[in-house]
C-alpha positions as CSV (number, residue, x, y, z in Angstrom):
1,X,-48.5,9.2,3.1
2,X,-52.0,7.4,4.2
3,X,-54.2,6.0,1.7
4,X,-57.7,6.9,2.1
5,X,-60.0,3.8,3.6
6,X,-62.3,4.0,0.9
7,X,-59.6,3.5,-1.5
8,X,-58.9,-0.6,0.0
9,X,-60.6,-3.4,0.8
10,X,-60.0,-6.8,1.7
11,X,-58.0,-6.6,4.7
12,X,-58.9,-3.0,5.7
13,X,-60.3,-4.1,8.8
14,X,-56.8,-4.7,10.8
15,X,-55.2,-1.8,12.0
16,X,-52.1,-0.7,13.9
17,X,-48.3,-1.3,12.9
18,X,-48.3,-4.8,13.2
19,X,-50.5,-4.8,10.2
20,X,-48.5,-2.7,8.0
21,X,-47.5,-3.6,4.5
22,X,-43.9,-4.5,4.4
23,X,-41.3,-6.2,2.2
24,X,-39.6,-9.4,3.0
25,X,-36.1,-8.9,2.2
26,X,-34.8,-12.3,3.0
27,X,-38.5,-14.2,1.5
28,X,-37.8,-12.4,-2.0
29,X,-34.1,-13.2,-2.6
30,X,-31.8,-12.1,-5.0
31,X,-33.1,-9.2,-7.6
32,X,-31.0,-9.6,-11.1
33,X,-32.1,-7.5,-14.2
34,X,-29.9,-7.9,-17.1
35,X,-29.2,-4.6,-19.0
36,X,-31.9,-4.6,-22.3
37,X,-33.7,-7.2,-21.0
38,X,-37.5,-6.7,-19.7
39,X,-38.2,-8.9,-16.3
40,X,-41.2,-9.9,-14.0
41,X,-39.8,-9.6,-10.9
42,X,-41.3,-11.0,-7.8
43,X,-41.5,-9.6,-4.3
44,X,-42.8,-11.3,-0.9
45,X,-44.0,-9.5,1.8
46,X,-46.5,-9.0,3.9
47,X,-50.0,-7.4,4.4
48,X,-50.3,-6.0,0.8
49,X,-53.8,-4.6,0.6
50,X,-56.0,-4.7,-2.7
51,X,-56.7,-1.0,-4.0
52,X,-60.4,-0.4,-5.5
53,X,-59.5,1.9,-8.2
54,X,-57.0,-0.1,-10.4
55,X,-53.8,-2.1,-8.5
56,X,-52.2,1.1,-7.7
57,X,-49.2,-0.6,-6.9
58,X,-45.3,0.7,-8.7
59,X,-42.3,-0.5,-8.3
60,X,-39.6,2.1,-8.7
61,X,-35.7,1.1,-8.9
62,X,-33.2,3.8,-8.2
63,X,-30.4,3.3,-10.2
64,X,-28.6,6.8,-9.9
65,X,-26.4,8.2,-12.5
66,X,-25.8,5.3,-14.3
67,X,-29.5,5.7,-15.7
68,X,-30.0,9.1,-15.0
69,X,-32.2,8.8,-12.1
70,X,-35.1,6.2,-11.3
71,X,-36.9,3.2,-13.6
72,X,-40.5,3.0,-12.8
73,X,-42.3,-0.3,-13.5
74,X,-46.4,-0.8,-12.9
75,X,-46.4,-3.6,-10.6
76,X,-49.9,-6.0,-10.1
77,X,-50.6,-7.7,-6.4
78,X,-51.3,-11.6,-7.0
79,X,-52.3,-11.6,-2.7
80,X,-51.4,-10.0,0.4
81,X,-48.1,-11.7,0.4
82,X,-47.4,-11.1,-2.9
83,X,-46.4,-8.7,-5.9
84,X,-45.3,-8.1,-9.6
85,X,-43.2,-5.8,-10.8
86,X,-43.2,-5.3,-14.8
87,X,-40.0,-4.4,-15.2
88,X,-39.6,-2.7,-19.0
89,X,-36.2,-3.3,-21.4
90,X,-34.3,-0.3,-20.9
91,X,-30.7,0.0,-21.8
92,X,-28.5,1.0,-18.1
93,X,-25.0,2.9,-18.5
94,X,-23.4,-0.1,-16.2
95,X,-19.3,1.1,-14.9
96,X,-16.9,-0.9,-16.2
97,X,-17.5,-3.7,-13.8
98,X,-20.5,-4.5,-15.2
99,X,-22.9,-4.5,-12.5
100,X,-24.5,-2.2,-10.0
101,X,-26.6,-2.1,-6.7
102,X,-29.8,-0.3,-6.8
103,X,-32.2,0.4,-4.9
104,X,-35.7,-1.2,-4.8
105,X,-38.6,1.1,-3.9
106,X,-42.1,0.2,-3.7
107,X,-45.2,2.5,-3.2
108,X,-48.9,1.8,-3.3
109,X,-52.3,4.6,-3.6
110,X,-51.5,8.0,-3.6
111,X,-47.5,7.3,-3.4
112,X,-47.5,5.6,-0.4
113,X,-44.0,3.8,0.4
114,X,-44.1,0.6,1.7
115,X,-41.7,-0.7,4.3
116,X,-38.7,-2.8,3.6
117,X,-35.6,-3.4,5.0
118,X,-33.2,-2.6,2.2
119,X,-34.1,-4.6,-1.2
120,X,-32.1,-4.2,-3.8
121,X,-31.6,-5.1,-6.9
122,X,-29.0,-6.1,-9.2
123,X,-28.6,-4.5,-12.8
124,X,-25.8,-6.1,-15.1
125,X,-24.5,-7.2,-18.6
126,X,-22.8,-10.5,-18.9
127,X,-20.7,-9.4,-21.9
128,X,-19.6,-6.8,-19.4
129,X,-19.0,-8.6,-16.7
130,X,-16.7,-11.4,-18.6
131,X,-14.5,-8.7,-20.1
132,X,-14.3,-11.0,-23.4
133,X,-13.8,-13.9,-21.4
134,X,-14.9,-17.4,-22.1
135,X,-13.7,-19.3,-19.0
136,X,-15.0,-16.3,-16.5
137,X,-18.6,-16.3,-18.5
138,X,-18.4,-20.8,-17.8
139,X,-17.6,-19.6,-14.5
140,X,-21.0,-17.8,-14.2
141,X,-22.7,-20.5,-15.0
142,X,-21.7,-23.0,-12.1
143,X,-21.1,-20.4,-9.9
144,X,-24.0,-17.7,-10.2
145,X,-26.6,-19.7,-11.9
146,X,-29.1,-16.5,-11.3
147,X,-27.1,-14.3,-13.8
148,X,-28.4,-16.7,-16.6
149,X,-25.3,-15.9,-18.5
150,X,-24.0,-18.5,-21.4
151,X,-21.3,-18.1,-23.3
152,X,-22.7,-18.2,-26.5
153,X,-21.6,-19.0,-30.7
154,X,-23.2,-16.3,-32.4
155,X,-21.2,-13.9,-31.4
156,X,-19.1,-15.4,-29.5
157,X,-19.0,-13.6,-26.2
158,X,-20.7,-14.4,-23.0
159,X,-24.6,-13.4,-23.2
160,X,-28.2,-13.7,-21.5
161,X,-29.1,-16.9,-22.3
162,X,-32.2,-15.6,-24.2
163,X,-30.1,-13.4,-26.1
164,X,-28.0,-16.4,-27.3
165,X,-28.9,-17.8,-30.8
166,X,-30.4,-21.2,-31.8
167,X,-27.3,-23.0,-31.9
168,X,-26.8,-22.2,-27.8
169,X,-24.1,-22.0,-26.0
170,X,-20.4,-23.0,-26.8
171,X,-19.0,-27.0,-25.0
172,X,-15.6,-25.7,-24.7
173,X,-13.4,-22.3,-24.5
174,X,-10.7,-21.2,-26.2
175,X,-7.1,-22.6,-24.7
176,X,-5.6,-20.2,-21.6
177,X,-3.6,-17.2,-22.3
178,X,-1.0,-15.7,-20.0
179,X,-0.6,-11.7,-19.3
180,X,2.2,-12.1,-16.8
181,X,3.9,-14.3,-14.8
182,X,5.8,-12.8,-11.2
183,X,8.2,-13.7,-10.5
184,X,10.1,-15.0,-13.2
185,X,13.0,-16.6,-10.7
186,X,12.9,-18.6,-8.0
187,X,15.4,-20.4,-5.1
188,X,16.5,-23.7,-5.9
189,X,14.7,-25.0,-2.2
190,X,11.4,-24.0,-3.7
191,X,8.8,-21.9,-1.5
192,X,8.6,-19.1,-3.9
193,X,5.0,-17.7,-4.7
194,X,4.7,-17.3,-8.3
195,X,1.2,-15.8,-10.2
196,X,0.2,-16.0,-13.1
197,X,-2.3,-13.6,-14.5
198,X,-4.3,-13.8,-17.7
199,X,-7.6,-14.8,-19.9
200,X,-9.3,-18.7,-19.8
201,X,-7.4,-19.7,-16.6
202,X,-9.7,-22.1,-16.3
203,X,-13.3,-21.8,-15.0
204,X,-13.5,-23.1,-11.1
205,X,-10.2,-24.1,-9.3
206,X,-10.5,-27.6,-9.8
207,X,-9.7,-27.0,-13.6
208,X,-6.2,-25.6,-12.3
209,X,-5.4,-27.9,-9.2
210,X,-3.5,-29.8,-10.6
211,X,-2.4,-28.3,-14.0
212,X,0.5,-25.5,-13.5
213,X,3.8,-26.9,-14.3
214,X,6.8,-23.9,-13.9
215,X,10.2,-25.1,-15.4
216,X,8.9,-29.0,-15.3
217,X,8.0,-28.5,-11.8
218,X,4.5,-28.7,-10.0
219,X,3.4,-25.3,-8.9
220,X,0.4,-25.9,-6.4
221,X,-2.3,-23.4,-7.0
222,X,-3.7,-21.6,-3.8
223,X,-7.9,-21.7,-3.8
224,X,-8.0,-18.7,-2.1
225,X,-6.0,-16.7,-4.0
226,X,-7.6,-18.1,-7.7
227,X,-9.8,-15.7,-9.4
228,X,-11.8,-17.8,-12.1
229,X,-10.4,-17.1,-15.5
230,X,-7.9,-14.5,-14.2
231,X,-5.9,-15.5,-11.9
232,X,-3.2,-18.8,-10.7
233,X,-1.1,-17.8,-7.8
234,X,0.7,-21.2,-6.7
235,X,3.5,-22.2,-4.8
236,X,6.6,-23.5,-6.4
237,X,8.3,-26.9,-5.3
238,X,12.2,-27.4,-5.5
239,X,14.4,-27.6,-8.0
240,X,14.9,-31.2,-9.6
241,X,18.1,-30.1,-11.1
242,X,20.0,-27.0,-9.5
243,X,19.8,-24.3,-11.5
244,X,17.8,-24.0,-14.2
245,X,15.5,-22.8,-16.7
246,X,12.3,-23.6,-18.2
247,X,9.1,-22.8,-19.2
248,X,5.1,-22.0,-17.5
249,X,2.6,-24.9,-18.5
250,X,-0.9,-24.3,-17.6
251,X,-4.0,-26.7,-18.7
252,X,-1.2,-28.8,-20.3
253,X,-0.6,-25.2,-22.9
254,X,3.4,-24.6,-22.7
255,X,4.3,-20.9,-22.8
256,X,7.6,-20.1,-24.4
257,X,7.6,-16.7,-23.9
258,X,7.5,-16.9,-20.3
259,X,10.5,-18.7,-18.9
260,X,11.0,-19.1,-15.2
261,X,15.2,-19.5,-13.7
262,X,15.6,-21.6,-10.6
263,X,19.2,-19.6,-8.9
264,X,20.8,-20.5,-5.8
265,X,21.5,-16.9,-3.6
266,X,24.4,-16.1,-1.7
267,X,25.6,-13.7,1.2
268,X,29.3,-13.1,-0.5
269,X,29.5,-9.5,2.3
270,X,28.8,-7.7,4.6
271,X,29.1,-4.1,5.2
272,X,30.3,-2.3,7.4
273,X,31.8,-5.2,9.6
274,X,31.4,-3.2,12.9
275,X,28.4,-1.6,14.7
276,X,27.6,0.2,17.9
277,X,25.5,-2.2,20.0
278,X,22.5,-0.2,20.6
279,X,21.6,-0.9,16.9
280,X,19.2,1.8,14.5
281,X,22.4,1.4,11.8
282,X,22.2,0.5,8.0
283,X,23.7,-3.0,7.6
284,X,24.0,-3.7,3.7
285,X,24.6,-7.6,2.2
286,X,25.7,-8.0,-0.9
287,X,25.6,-11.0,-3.0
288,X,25.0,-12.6,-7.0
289,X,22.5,-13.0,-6.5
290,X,21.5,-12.4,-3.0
291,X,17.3,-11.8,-3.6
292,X,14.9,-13.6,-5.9
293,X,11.9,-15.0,-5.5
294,X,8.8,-13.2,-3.4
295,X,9.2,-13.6,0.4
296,X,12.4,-12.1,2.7
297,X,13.6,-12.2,6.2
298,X,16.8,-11.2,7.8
299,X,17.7,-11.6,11.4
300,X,20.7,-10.7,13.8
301,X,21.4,-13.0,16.5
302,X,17.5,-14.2,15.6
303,X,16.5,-10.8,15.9
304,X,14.6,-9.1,13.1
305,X,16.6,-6.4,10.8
306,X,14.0,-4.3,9.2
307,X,14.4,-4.1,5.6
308,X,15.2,-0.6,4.0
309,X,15.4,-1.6,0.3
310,X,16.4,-5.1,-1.4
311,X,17.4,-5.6,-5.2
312,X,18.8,-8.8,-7.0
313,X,22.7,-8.0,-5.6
314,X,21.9,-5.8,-2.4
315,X,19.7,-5.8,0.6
316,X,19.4,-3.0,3.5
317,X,18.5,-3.3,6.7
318,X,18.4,-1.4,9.9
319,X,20.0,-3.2,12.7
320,X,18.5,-4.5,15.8
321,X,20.0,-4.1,19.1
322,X,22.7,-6.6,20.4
323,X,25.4,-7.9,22.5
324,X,29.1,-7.1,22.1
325,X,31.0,-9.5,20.0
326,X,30.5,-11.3,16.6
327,X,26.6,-11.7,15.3
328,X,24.8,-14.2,13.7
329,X,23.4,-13.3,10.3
330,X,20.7,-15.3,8.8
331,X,19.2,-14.2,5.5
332,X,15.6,-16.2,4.2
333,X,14.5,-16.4,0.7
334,X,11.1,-17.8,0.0
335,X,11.6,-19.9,3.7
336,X,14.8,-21.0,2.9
337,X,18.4,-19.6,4.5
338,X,20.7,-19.1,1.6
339,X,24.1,-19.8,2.2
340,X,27.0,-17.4,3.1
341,X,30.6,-17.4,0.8
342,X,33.2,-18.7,2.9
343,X,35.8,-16.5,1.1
344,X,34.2,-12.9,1.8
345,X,34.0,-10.6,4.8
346,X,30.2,-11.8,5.8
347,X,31.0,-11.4,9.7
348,X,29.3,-8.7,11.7
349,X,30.4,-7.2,15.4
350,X,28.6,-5.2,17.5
351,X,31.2,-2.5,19.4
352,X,30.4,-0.1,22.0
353,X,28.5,2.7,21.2
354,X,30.2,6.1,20.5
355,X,31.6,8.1,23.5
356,X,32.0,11.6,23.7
357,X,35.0,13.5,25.4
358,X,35.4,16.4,24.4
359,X,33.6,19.0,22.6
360,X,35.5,22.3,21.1
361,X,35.1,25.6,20.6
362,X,32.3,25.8,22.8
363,X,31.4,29.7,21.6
364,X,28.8,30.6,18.6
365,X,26.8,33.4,17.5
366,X,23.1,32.7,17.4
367,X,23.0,32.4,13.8
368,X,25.0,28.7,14.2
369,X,26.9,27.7,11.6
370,X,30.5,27.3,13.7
371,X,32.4,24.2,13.0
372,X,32.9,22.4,16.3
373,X,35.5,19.8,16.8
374,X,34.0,16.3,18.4
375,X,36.6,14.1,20.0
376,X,35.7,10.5,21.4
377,X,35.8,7.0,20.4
378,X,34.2,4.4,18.1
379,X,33.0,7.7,16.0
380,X,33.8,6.1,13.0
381,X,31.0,3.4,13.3
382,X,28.0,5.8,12.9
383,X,26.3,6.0,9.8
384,X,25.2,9.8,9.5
385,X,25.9,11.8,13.2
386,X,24.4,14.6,13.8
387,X,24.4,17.3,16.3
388,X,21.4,19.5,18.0
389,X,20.9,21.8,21.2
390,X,18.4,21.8,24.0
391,X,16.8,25.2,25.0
392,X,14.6,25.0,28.2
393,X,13.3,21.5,26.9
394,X,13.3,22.5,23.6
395,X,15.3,20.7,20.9
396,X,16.7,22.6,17.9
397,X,16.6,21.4,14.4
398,X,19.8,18.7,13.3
399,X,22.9,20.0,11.7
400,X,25.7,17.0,10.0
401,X,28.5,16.3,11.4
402,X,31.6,14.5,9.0
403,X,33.5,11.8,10.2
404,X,37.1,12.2,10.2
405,X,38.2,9.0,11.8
406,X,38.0,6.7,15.0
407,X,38.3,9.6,17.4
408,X,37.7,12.6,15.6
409,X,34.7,14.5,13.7
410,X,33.5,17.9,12.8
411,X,29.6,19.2,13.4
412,X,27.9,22.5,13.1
413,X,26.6,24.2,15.6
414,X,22.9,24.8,15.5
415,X,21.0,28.3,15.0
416,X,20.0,29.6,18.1
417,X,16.1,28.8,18.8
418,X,13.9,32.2,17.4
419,X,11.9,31.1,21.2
420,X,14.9,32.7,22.8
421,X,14.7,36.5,22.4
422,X,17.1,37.7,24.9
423,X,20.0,38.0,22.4
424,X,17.8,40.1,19.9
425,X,18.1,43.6,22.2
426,X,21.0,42.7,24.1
427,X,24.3,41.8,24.2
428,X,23.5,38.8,26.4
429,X,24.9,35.5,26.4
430,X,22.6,31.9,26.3
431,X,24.0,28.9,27.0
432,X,22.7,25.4,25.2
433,X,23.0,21.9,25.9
434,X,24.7,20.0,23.0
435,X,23.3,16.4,21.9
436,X,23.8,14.0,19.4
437,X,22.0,12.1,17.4
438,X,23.9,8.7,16.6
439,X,22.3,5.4,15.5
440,X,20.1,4.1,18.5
441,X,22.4,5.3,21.2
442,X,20.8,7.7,24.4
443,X,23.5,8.2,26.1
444,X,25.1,11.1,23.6
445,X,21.5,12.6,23.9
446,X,22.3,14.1,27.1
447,X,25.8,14.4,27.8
448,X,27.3,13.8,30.8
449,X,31.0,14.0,32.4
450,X,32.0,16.4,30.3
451,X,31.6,20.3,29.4
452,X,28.5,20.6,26.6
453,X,27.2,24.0,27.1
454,X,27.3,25.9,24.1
455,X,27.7,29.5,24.8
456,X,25.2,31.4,21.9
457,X,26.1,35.4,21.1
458,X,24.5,38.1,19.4
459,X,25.1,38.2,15.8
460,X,27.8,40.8,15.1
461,X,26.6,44.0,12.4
462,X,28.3,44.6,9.7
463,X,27.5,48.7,8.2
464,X,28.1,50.1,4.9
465,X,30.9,51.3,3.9
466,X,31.4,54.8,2.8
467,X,31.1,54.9,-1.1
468,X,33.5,56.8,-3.3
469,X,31.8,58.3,-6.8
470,X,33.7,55.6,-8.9
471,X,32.0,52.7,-6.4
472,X,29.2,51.0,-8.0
473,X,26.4,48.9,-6.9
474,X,27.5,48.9,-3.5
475,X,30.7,47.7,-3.9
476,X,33.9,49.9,-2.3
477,X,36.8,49.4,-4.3
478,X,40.4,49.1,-2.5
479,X,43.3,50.0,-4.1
480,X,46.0,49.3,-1.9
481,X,44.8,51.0,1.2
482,X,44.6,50.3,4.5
483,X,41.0,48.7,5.7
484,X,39.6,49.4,8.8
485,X,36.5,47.6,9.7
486,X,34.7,49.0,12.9
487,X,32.0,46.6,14.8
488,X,29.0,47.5,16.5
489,X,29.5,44.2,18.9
490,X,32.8,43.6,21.2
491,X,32.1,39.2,20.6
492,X,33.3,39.1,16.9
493,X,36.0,37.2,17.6
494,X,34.8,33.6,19.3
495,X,37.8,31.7,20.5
């Protein structure tokens, strides 16, 4: 929207874009306005012109819902590079944060905008923003000096500096206070990565650098990880004494309630001891304890095994691929390899994978469901087999097959793809290929070298049969007679 010329003076004479009035992002800085609290706010720019009839300048901040739409403050031009915004006390609905982003609008005349690259303007509460907290609120005052925040005697809470009382602001805070501490055991080597979260944990990280004991030992507190007030996450150094027990300290303040246990883990065994050698199995170790702390690694033959699930007596993992014979398990806690009970079974080997011979019947109606017998070798090292078909490229869905020992198991078959619809009007036969599906292992995928071709029939049909007056529901009732049952299909019988 233009502004008539006969509105401005001054420097009406330059014309073009170049001479536009703009705001100076950068130039005007930081915007805070603290929630009930009325504020001249300064903006630099460029190219403001000086309107005739009154300033005609208004600033206009866009707060959204939390104030049910926009504040407008009358603003006054002090030169071409600068203005005033009034801004009044008004009372924001600020989240729970206690701060928001808002926009910063300015427009001159007859609602003309002026140009700016994205001011904003920051609305807040200090009480609000230190959740209660004294340490958080000292915080504010070393570290973001342009919040004006103090925490204060009267009450005491963290406050606008001009809201504080004549007595001022409070030297010191109350002593820290602890929430929760994770986790509350550690290994005896050290490494593990304990935090501790609560109120007054000091207010920058140099109050804390040195100052978190955990069971008489120096925890070192990480400066990128400390939130001011909130949060300590350190790393623990080694036991001085084996196992033990003992207690958090932080800023010299002993917590009783919160008692940390350095324990020693062990690998006591290892199940199962065998596994086929293309890997994808579930290895389990077992120990008391076998996991504490906060970090984890387990490797076979230096290889990674991908961790399932882990508890204080039992970790899972899936096995990597390997080379026949006896592996090398390694198990990490917090950096450090724990060590491995000389007495129990902790010994893995990697056997060849599963070979199929023989499959039999090799006969099904479409419908599936058949139990087929699966004879081979190393079948008893899989962890959950299962059996599917191929159609023209197409795999069916999985059916289980049991284990019954080394060389022996029982699957069943698979229902008949719906894709295939010759069966449905005829009395055709389809033949499948049969594939497995055990651990990592291809080669069961597509069988070779022996017969695999599952021959699929129609479903047989089964009719009613003829009802007496005394049969109910449906049901004929024999009474010793002879039953004959005739089929619509010849291929009941499947042998």
């Amino acid at each position: 929207m233009s502004v008539p010329s006969d509105q401005i003076y001054g420097d009406r004479i330059r014309r073009g874009p170049t001479f536009c009035p703009k705001i100076d992002k950068d130039r005007t800085g930081d915007v805070y306005i603290h929630n009930n609290t009325s504020k001249e706010v300064v903006i630099i720019g460029s190219y403001f012109p000086e309107i005739k009839n009154g300033n005609g300048y208004k600033c206009i901040i866009g707060t959204g819902a939390h104030s049910n739409g926009n504040i407008e403050a009358v603003a006054t031009r002090v030169s071409g590079t600068e203005l005033k915004c009034h801004v009044p006390l008004i009372s924001y609905g600020l989240p729970d944060s206690g701060i928001i982003e808002a926009r910063l609008r300015v427009t001159w005349g007859s609602e003309a905008e002026i140009e700016n690259d994205g001011a904003i303007v920051q609305i807040y509460s200090c009480s609000k923003m230190a959740h209660g907290d004294c340490s958080l609120c000292k915080n504010f005052e070393q570290s973001r000096t342009s919040l004006n925040c103090q925490w204060c005697d009267n009450p005491l809470q963290c406050q606008y500096k001009d809201h504080c009382s004549a007595v001022g602001a409070v030297a010191r805070c109350p002593g820290p206070h602890i929430d929760s501490v994770t986790p509350r055991v550690g290994h005896v080597y050290g490494g593990t990565i304990v935090t501790i979260k609560g109120r007054n944990l000091g207010a920058v990280f140099v109050d804390v650098q040195n100052n978190v004991t955990i069971a008489g030992v120096a925890c070192v507190p990480n400066g990128d990880l400390y939130q001011p007030a909130r949060e300590i996450v350190c790393i623990l150094g080694p036991s001085d004494a084996g196992d033990k027990k003992g207690h958090v300290v932080v800023l010299k303040i002993s917590f009783k309630n919160f008692e940390f246990q350095y324990m020693n883990p062990i690998l006591q065994r290892v199940t199962p001891n065998k596994r086929a050698v293309s890997g994808g199995a579930i290895l389990t170790l077992h120990g008391d304890p076998i996991y504490l702390g906060t970090s984890l690694e387990v490797t076979v033959n230096d290889q990674m095994c991908n961790i399932s699930s882990k508890s204080t007596a039992q970790i899972k993992c899936r096995l990597p691929p390997g080379k026949l014979g006896k592996a090398k398990i390694s198990v990490k806690v917090d950096g450090n390899e724990i060590r491995q009970d000389m007495v129990g079974n902790t010994s893995l080997t990697y056997v060849a994978d599963p070979e199929i011979t023989k499959i039999q019947p090799l006969k099904s109606f479409k419908s599936g469901g058949r139990r087929l017998t699966v004879m081979g070798t190393n079948i008893n090292i899989i962890d959950h087999p299962k059996m599917f078909i191929w159609t023209n490229s197409v795999k069916s869905n999985l059916t289980n097959c049991q284990i019954k020992n080394e060389t022996l198991m029982f699957c069943q078959s698979p229902t008949l793809l719906p894709r295939v619809r010759g069966l449905r009007q005829s009395t055709t036969m389809v033949t499948a290929a049969i594939g497995f599906i055990i651990d990592n292992a291809v080669t069961v995928q597509n069988l070779t070298g022996i017969n695999s071709q599952l021959q699929y029939y129609p479903d047989p049909k089964v009719y009613k049969f003829y009802l007496n007056k005394e049969d109910k529901d449906n049901v004929k009732l024999f009474k010793s007679e002879i039953v004959i049952i005739n089929v619509k299909e010849q291929k009941l019988l499947l042998i």
